[in-house]
TIVO-2410 file (N, C-alpha, C; in nm, 3 decimals):
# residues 146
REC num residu      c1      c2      c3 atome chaine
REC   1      X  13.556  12.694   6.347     N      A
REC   1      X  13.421  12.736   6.380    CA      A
REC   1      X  13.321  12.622   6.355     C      A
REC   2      X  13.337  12.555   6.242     N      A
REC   2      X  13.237  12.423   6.209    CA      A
REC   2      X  13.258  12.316   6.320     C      A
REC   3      X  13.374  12.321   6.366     N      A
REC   3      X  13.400  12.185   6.434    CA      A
REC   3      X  13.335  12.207   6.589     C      A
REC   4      X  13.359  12.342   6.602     N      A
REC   4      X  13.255  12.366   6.764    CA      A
REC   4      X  13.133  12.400   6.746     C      A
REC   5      X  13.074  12.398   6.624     N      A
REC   5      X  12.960  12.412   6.608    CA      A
REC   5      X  12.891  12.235   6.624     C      A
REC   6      X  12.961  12.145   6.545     N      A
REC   6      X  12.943  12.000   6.553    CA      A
REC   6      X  12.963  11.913   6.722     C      A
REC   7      X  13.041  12.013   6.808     N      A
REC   7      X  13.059  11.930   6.918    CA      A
REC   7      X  12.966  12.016   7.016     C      A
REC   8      X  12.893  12.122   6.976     N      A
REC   8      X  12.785  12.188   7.023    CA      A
REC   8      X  12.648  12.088   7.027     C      A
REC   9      X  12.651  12.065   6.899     N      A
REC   9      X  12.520  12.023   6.829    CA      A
REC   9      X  12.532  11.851   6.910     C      A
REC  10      X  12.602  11.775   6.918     N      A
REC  10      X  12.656  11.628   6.990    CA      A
REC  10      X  12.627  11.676   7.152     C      A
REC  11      X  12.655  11.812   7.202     N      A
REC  11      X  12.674  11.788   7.338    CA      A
REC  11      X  12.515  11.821   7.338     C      A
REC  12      X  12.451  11.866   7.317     N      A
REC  12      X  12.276  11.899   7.313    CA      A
REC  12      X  12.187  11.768   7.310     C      A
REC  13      X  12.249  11.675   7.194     N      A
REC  13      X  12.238  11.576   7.148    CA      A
REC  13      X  12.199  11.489   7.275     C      A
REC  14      X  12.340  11.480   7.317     N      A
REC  14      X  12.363  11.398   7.425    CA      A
REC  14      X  12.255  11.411   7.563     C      A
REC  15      X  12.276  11.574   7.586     N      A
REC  15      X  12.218  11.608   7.739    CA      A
REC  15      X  12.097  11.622   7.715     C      A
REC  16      X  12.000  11.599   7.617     N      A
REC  16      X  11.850  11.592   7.604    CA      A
REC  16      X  11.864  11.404   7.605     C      A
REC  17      X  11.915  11.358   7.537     N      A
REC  17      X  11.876  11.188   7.496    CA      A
REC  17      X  11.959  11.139   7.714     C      A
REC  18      X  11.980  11.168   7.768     N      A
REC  18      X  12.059  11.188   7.907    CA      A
REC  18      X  11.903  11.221   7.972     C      A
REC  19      X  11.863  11.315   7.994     N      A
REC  19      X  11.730  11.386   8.032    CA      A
REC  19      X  11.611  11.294   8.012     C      A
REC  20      X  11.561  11.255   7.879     N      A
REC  20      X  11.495  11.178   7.865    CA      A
REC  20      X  11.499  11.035   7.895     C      A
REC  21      X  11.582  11.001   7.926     N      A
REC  21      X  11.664  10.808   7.988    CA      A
REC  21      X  11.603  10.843   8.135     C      A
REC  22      X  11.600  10.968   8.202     N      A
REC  22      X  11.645  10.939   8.322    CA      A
REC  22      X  11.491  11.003   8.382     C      A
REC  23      X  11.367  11.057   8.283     N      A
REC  23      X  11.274  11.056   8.319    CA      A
REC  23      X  11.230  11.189   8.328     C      A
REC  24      X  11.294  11.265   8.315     N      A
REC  24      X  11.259  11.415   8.349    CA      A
REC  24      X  11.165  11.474   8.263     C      A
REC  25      X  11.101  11.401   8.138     N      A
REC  25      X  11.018  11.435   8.011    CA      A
REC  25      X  10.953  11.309   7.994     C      A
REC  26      X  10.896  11.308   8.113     N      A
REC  26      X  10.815  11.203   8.161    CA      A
REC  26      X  10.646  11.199   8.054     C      A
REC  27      X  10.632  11.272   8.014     N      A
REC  27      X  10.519  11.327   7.928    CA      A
REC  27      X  10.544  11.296   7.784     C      A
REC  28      X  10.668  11.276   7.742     N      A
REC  28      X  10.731  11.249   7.612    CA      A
REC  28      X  10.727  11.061   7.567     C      A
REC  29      X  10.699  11.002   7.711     N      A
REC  29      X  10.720  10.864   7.721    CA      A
REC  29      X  10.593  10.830   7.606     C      A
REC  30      X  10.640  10.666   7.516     N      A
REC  30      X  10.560  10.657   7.428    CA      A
REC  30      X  10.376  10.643   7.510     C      A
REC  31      X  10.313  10.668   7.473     N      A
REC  31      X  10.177  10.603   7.488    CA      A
REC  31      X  10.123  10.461   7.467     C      A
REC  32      X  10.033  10.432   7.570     N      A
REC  32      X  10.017  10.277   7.491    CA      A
REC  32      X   9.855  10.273   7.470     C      A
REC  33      X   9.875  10.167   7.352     N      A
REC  33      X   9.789  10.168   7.235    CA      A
REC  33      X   9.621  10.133   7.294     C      A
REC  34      X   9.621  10.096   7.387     N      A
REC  34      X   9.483  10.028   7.498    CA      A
REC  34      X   9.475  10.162   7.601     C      A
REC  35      X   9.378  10.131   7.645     N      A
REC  35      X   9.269  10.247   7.731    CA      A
REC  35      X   9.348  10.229   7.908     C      A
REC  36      X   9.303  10.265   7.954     N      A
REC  36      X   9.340  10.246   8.094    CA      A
REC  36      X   9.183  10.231   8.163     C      A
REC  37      X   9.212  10.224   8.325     N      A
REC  37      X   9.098  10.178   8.379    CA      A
REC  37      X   9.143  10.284   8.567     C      A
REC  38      X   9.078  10.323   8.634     N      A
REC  38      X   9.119  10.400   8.765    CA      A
REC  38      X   9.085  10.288   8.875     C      A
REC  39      X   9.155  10.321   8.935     N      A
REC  39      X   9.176  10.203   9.103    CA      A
REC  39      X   9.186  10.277   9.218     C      A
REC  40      X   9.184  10.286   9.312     N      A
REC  40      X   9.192  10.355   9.408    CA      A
REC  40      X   9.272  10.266   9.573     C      A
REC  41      X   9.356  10.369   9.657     N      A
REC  41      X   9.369  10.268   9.773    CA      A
REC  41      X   9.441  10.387   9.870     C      A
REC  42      X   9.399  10.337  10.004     N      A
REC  42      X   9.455  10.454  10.148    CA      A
REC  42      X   9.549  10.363  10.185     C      A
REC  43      X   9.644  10.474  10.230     N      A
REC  43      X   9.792  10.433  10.273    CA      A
REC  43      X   9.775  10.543  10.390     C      A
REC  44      X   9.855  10.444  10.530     N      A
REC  44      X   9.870  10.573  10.655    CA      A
REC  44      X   9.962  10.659  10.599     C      A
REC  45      X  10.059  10.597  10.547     N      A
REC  45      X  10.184  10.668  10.455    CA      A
REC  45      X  10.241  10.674  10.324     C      A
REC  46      X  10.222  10.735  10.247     N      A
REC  46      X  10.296  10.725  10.099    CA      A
REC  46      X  10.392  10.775  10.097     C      A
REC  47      X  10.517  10.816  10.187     N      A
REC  47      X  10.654  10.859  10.184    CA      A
REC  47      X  10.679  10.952  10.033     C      A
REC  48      X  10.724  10.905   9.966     N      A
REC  48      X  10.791  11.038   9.825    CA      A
REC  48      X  10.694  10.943   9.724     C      A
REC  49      X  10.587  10.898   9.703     N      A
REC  49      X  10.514  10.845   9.615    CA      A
REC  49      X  10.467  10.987   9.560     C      A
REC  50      X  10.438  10.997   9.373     N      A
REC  50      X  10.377  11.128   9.391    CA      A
REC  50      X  10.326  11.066   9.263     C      A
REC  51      X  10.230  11.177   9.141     N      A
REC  51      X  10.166  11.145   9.066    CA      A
REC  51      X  10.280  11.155   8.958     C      A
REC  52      X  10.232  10.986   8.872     N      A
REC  52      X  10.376  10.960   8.715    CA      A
REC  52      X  10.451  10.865   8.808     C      A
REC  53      X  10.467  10.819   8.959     N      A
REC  53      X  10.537  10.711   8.992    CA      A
REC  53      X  10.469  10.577   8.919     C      A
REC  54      X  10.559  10.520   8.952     N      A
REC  54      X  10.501  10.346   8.872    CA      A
REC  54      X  10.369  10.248   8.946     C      A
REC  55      X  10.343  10.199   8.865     N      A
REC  55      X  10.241  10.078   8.942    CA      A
REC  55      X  10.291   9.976   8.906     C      A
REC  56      X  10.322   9.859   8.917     N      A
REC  56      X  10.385   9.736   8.894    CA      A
REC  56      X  10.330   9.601   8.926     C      A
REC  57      X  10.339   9.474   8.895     N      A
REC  57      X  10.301   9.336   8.931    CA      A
REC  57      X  10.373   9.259   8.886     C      A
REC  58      X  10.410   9.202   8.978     N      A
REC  58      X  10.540   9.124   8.975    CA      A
REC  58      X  10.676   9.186   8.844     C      A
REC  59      X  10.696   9.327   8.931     N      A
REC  59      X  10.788   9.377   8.854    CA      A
REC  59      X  10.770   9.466   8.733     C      A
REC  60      X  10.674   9.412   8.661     N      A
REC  60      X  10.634   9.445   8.516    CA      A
REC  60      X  10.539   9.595   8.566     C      A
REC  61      X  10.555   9.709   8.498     N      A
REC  61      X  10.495   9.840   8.507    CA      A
REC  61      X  10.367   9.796   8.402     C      A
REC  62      X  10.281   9.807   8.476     N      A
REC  62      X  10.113   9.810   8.439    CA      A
REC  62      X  10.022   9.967   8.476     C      A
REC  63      X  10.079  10.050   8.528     N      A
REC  63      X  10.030  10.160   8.508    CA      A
REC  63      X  10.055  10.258   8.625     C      A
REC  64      X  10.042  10.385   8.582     N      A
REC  64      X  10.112  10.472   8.712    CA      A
REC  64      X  10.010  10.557   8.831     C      A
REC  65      X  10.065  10.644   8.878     N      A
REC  65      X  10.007  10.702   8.985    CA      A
REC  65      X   9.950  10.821   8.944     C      A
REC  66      X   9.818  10.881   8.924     N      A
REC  66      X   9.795  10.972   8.898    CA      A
REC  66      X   9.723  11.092   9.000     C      A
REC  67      X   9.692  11.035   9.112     N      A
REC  67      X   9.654  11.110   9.203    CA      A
REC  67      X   9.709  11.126   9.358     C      A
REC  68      X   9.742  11.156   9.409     N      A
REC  68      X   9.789  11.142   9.538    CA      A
REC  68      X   9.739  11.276   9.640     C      A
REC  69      X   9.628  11.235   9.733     N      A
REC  69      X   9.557  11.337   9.798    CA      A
REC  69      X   9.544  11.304   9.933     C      A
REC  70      X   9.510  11.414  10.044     N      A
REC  70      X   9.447  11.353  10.181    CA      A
REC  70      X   9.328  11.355  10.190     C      A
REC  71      X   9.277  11.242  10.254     N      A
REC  71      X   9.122  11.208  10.264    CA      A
REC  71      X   9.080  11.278  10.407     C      A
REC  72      X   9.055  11.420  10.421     N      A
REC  72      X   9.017  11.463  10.519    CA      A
REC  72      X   8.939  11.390  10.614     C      A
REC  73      X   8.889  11.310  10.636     N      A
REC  73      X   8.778  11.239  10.696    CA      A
REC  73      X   8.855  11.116  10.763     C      A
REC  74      X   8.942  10.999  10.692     N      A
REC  74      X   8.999  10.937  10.774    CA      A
REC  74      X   9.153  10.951  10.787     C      A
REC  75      X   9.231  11.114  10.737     N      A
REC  75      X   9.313  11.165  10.751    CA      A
REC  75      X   9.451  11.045  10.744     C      A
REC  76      X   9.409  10.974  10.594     N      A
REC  76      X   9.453  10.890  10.517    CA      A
REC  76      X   9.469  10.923  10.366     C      A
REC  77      X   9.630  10.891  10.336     N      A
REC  77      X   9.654  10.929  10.190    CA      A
REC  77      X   9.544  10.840  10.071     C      A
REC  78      X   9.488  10.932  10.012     N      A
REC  78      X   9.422  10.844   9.875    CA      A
REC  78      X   9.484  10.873   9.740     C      A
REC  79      X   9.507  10.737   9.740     N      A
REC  79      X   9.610  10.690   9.577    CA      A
REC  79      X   9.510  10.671   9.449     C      A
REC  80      X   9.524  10.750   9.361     N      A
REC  80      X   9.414  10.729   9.273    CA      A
REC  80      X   9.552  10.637   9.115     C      A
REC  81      X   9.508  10.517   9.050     N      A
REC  81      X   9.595  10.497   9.009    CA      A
REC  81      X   9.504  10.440   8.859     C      A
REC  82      X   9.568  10.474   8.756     N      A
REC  82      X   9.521  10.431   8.580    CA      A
REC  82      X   9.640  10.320   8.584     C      A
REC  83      X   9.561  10.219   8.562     N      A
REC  83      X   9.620  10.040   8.530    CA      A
REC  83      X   9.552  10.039   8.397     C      A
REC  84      X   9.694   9.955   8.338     N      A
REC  84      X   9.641   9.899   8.133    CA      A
REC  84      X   9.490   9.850   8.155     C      A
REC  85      X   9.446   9.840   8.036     N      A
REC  85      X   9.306   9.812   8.047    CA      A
REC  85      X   9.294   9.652   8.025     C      A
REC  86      X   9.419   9.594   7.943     N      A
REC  86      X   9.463   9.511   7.913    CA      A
REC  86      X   9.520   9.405   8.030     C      A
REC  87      X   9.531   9.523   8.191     N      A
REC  87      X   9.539   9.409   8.284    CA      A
REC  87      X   9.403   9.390   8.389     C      A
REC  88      X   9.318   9.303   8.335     N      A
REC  88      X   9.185   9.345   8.358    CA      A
REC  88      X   9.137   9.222   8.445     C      A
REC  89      X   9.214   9.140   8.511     N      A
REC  89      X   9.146   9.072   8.608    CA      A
REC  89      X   9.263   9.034   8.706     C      A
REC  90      X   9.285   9.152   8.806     N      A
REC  90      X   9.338   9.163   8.933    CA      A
REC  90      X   9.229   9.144   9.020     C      A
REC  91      X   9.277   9.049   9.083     N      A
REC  91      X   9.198   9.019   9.194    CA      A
REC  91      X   9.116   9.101   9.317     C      A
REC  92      X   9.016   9.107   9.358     N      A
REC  92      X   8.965   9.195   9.440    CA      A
REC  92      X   9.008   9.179   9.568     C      A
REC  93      X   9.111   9.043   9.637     N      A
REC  93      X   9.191   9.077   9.729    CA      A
REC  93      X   9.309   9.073   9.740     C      A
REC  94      X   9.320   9.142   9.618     N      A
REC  94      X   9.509   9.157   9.614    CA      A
REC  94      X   9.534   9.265   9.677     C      A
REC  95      X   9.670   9.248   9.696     N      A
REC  95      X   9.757   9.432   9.797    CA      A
REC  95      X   9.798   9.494   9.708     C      A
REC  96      X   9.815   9.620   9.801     N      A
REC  96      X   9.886   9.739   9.690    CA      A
REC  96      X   9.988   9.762   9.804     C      A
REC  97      X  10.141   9.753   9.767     N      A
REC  97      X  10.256   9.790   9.876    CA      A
REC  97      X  10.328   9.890   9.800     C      A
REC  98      X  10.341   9.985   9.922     N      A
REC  98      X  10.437  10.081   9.879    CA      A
REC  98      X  10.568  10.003   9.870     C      A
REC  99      X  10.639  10.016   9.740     N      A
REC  99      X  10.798   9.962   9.776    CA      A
REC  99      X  10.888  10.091   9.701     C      A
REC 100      X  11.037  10.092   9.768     N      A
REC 100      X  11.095  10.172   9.703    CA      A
REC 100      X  11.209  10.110   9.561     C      A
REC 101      X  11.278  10.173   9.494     N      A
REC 101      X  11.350  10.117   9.358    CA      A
REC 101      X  11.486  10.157   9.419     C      A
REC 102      X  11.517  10.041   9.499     N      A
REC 102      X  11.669  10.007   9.542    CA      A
REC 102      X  11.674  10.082   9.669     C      A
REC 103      X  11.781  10.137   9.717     N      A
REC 103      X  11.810  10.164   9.866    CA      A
REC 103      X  11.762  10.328   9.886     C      A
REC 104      X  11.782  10.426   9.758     N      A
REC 104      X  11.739  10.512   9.823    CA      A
REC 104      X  11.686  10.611   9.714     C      A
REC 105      X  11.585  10.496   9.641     N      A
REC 105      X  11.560  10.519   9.486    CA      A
REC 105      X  11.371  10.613   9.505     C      A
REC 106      X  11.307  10.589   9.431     N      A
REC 106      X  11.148  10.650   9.398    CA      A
REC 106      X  11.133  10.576   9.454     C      A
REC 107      X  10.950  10.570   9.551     N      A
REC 107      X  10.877  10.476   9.578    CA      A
REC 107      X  10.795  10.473   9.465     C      A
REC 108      X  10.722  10.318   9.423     N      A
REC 108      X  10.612  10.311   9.344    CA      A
REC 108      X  10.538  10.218   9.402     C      A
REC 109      X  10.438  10.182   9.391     N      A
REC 109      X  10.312  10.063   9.392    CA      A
REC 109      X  10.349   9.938   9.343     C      A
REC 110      X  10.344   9.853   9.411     N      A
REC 110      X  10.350   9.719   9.350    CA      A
REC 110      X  10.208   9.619   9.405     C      A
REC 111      X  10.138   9.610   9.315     N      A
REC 111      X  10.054   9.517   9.324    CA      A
REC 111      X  10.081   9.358   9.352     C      A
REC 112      X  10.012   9.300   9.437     N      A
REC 112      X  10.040   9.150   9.518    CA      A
REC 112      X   9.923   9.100   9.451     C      A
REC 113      X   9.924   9.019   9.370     N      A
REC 113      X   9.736   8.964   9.343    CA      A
REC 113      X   9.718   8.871   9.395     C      A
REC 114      X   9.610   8.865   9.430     N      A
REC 114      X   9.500   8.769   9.549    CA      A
REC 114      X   9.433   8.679   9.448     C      A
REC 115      X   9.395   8.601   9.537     N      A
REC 115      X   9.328   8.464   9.498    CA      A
REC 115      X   9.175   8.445   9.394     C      A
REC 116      X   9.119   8.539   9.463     N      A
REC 116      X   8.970   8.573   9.463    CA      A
REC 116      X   8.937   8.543   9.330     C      A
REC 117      X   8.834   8.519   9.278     N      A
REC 117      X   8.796   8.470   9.145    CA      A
REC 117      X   8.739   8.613   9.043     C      A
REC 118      X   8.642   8.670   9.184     N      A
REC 118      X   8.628   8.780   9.112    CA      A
REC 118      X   8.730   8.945   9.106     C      A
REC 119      X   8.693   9.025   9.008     N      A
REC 119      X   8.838   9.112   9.004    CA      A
REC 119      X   8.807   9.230   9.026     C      A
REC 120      X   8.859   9.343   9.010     N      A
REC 120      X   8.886   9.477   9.084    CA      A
REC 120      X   8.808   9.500   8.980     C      A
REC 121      X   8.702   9.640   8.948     N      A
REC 121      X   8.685   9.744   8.823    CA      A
REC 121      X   8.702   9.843   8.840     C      A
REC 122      X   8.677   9.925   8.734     N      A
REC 122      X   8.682  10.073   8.780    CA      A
REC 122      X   8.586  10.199   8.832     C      A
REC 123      X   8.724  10.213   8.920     N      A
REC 123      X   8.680  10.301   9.055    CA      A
REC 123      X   8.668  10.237   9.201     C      A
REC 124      X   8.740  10.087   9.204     N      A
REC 124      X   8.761   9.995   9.258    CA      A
REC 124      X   8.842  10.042   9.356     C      A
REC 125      X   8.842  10.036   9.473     N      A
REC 125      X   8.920  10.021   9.618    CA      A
REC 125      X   8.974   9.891   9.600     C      A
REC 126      X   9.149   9.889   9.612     N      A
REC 126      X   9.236   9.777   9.673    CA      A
REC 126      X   9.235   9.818   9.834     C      A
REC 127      X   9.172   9.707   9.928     N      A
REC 127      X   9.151   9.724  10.012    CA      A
REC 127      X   9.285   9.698  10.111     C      A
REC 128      X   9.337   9.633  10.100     N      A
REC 128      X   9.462   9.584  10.164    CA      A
REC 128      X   9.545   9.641  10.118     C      A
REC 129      X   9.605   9.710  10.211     N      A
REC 129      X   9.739   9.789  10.147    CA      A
REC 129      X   9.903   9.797  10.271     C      A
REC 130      X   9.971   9.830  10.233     N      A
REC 130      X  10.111   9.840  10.317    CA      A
REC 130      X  10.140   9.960  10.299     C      A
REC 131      X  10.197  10.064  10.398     N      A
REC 131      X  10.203  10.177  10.388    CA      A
REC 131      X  10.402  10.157  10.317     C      A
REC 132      X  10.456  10.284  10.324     N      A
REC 132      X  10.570  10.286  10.240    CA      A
REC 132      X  10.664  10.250  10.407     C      A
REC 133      X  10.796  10.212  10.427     N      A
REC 133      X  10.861  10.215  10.473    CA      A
REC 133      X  10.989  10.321  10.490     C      A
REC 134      X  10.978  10.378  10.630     N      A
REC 134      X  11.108  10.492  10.646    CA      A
REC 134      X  11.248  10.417  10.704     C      A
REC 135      X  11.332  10.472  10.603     N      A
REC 135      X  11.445  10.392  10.651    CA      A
REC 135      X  11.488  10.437  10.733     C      A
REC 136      X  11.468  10.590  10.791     N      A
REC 136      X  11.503  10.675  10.895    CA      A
REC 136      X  11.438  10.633  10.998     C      A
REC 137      X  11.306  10.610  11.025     N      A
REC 137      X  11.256  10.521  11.118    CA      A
REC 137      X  11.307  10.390  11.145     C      A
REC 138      X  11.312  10.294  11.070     N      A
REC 138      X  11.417  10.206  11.089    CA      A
REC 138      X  11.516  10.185  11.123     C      A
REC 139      X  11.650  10.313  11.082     N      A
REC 139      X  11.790  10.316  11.119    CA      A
REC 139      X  11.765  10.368  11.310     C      A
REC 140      X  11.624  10.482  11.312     N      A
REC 140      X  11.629  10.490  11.459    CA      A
REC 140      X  11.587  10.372  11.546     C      A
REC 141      X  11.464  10.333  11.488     N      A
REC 141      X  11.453  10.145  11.585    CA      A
REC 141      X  11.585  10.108  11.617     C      A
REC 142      X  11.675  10.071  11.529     N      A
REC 142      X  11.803   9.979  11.554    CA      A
REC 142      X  11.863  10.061  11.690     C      A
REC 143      X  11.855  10.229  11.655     N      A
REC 143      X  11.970  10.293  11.737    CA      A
REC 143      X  11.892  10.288  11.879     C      A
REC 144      X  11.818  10.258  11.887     N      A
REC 144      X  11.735  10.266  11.998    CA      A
REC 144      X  11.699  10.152  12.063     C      A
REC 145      X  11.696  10.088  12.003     N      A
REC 145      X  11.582   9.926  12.015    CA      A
REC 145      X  11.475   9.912  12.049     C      A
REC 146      X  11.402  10.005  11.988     N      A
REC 146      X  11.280  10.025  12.034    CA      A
REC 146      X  11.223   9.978  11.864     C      A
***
């Protein structure tokens, strides 16, 4: 009775520390110690982008997605996004590209930074943006050649 009580208590163990690796207690993730700042940007398409996806620059996660809405008016997705406060001089003509995490992984944001001297603040429009890419659209181009 003790010993399936111990491989009870290990398998719980396991399938919560399993759960949490893989994101599902996404709310449990540590906090970080600096403020954040809001950004904003329209995409014709945000494919499976949703709010808690990543924001990234050059790889490195700088802050996530917290809004994802349609802009009735130019019937364009608006990305509302909290970046570290700590990354505080992105350029005002850098991109925001939808990319996805491997072949048929989450989409998140990856920031491109631009040249410009002066930088984004908050409540800032990234004006340049890349919408997400369908690989289903793509696999049909090929089948088609169109």
């Amino acid at each position: 009775m003790k010993e399936r009580l111990v491989f009870f208590v290990l398998g719980v163990v396991v399938t919560l520390s399993l759960l949490l690796l893989s994101g599902v207690f996404p709310e449990m993730e540590s906090a970080d110690s600096g403020g954040t700042y809001q950004v904003f940007a329209e995409f014709s398409d945000v494919g499976t982008l949703k709010p808690g996806s990543r924001v990234a620059m050059a790889g490195v996660t700088i802050g996530k997605v917290t809004r994802v809405e349609l802009d009735t008016d130019s019937y364009r997705a608006r990305v509302a996004m909290e970046v570290r406060e700590d990354v505080d001089r992105i350029a005002i003509d850098s991109s925001a590209v939808i990319r996805t995490a491997g072949l048929m992984g989450e989409h998140y944001i990856e920031i491109s930074p631009g040249g410009h001297p002066d930088s984004i603040s908050d409540n800032d429009y990234i004006e340049d943006t890349q919408s997400a890419i369908s690989i289903e659209a793509l696999i049909l181009r090929r089948i088609t050649g169109g």
